[in-house]
N, C-alpha and C positions, 0 to 999 in steps of 0.2 A: 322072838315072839311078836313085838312092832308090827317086824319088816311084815310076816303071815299077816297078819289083821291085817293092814292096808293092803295087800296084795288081795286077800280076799274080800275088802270090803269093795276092790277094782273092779272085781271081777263081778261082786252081784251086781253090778249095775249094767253088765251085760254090752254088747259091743254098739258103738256109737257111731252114726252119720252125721255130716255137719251136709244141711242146708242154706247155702244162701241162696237171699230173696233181694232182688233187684228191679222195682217196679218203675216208671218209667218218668222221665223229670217233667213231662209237659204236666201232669195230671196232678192234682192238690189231695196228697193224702199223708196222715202222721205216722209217726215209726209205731205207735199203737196201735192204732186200726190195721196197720198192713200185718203187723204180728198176730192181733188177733185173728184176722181173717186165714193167716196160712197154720196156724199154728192145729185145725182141727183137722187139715191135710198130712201134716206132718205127723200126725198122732195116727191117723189111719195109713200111713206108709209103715210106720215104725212096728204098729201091729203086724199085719200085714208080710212083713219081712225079720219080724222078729230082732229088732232093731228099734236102739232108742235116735230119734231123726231131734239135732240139734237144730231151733232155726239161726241163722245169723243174718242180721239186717245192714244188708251194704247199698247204702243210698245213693255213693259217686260211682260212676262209671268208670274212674280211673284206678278207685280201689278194689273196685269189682277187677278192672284187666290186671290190676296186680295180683290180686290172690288166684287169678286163672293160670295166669304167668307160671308161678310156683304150685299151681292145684294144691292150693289151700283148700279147696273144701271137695267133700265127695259129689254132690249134689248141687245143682246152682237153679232157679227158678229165675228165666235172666226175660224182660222185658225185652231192652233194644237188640235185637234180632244183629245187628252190626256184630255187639261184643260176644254175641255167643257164637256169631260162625267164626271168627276172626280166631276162638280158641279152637274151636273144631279143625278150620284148615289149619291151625298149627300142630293138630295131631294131641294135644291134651286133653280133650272131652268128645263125648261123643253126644247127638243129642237120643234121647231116649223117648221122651212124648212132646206132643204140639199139644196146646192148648184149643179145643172146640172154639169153634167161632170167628179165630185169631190166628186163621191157617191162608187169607187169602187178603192180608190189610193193605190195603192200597191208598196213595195220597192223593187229594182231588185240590187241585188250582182253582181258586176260587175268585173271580172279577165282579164288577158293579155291573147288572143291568144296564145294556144298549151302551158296552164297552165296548170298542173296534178291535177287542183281542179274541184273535180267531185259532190261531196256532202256537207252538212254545218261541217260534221263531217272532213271532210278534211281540214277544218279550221287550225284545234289544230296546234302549233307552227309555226302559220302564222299571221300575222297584218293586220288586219281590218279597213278603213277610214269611220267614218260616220261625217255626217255634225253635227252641235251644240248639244251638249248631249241630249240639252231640248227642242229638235225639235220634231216633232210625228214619221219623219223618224228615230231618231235614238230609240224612245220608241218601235217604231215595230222592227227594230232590237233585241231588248234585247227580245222583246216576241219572236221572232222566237227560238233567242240563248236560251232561259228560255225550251221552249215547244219543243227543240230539243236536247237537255240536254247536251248545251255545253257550259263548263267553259270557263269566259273572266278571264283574268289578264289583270294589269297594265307593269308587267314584259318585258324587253327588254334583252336579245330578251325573245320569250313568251318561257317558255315549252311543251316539245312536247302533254301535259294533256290541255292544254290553248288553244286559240285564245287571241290575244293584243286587244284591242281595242284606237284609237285613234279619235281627232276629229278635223274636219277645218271648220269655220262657214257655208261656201255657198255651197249650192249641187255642182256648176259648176266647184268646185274648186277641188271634187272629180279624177276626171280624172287625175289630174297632181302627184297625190299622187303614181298612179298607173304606168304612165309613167315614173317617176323619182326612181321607187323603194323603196318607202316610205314605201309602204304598197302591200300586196300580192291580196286584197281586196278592192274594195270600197263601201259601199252599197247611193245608190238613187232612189229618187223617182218624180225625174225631166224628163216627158219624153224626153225632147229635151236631155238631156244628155245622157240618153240610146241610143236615135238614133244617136246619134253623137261617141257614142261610138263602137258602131257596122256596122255602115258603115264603119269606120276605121277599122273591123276587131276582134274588139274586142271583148270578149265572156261576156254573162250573165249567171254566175252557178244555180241562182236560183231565184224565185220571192217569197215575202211575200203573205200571205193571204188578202185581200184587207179588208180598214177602209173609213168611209165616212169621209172629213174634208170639211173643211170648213164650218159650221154649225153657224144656225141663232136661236140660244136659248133666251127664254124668262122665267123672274124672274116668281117663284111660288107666289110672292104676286100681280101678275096680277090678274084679274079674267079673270075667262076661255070666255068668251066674247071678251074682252082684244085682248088675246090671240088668238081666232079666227078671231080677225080683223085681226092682222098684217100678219096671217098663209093666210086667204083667199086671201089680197093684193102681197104678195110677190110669191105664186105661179102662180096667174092669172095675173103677169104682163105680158109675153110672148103673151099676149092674147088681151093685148090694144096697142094703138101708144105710149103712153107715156110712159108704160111699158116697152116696145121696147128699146124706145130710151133711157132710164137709164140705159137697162141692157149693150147696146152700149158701155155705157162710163165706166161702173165698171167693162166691158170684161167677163161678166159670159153669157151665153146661159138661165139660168133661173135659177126656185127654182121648189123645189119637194116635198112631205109632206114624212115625215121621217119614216122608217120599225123599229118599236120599237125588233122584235125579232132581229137583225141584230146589233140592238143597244146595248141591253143586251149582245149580244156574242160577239164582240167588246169589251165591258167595262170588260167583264172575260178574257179576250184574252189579252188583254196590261194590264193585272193585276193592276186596280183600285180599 
């Protein structure tokens, strides 16, 4: 009689998605606020698909690739654009919706005012600031540096064959590296920093080729049904009141169904 009661108290609870949410390390936000924000998306997917949507909040990137690794969760809401394709081309998830807005982020090298750095090649025996190594900003950096065939060092100071590369966790924190003479270089992909940086004056030598981030992938052991619930409800929220007002509180504009060619040259591009 037990075993019945829990089995059927199992069952009213109806069947269950685990979202993890993974926002990004250069950016200063609490495991609160980020909960609160996804938690009224997660409530209108769960309607929406008739599914109760679990959020789980994974802050490191390494534990985020581990529960990919094993597709621990159904759903992942992954920031660094790196760790969601890197499960994708491993054939584990598939990505389901791109986040509006956050479909073409590109990183912008930013120098002092009436700096003789005119090219990436002009780098060589100069110091370069990017935000947290294992951020997507600093992985597009290395792709630019890789696909424009210029050597980093560790080396202080670098040789004149090198660029140095250094790192400070938060995009914002960029700018001071450059005003205090840290660094010759900052690269970001914060626009408020850009524009803050260039209304003061400042110069941008160059931009990266743009990657989608923020992306809403879903496990390959869904079935493609699954799948196209959550893909139908998250793009057509924009489109209801309730939808609307979720996307209010988690500050995104919408969702958008993902350009697989775009994806692919991406994933060869930041060398995955």
């Amino acid at each position: 009689m037990l075993a019945g009661l829990f089995a059927a108290g199992a069952g009213a609870q109806g069947p269950v998605l685990t979202l993890a949410v993974t926002e990004g390390v250069t950016y200063q936000a609490t495991p609160k606020e980020i909960r609160d924000r996804f938690t009224p998306l997660a409530e209108y997917v769960g309607k929406a698909t008739g599914k109760h949507v679990k959020i789980v909040l994974v802050p490191a990137y390494d534990d985020l690739r581990a529960g990919l690794a094993k597709q621990e969760y159904d759903l992942a809401f992954v920031h660094p654009a790196h760790v969601a394709m890197a499960a994708i081309k491993a054939g584990r998830y598939r990505a389901i919706a791109w986040t509006s807005g956050f479909t073409d982020y590109t990183v912008s090298l930013l120098t002092n005012a009436g700096a003789p750095l005119k090219t990436l090649g002009d780098l060589r025996g100069n110091t370069v600031v990017t935000p947290d190594s294992d951020s997507i900003t600093a992985v597009m950096v290395r792709a630019m540096f890789r696909t424009g065939n210029l050597t980093t060092t560790e080396a202080k100071p670098p040789p004149p064959t090198a660029a140095r590369v250094i790192t400070t966790r938060y995009q914002d924190a960029v700018p001071f590296y450059l005003d205090n003479g840290f660094a010759q270089v900052g690269a970001t992909a914060a626009k408020g920093v850009v524009k803050s940086w260039t209304d003061k004056g400042g110069a941008v030598l160059t931009q990266s080729r743009s990657v989608p981030i923020k992306q809403l992938i879903a496990s390959t052991r869904m079935t493609a049904e699954e799948q196209e619930q959550v893909r139908d409800a998250l793009i057509g929220m924009s489109q209801t009141k309730g939808g609307r007002e979720a996307l209010e509180v988690v500050g995104y504009k919408g969702f958008v169904a993902p350009d697989r060619n775009v994806e692919t040259a991406a994933i060869s591009w930041l060398g995955l």
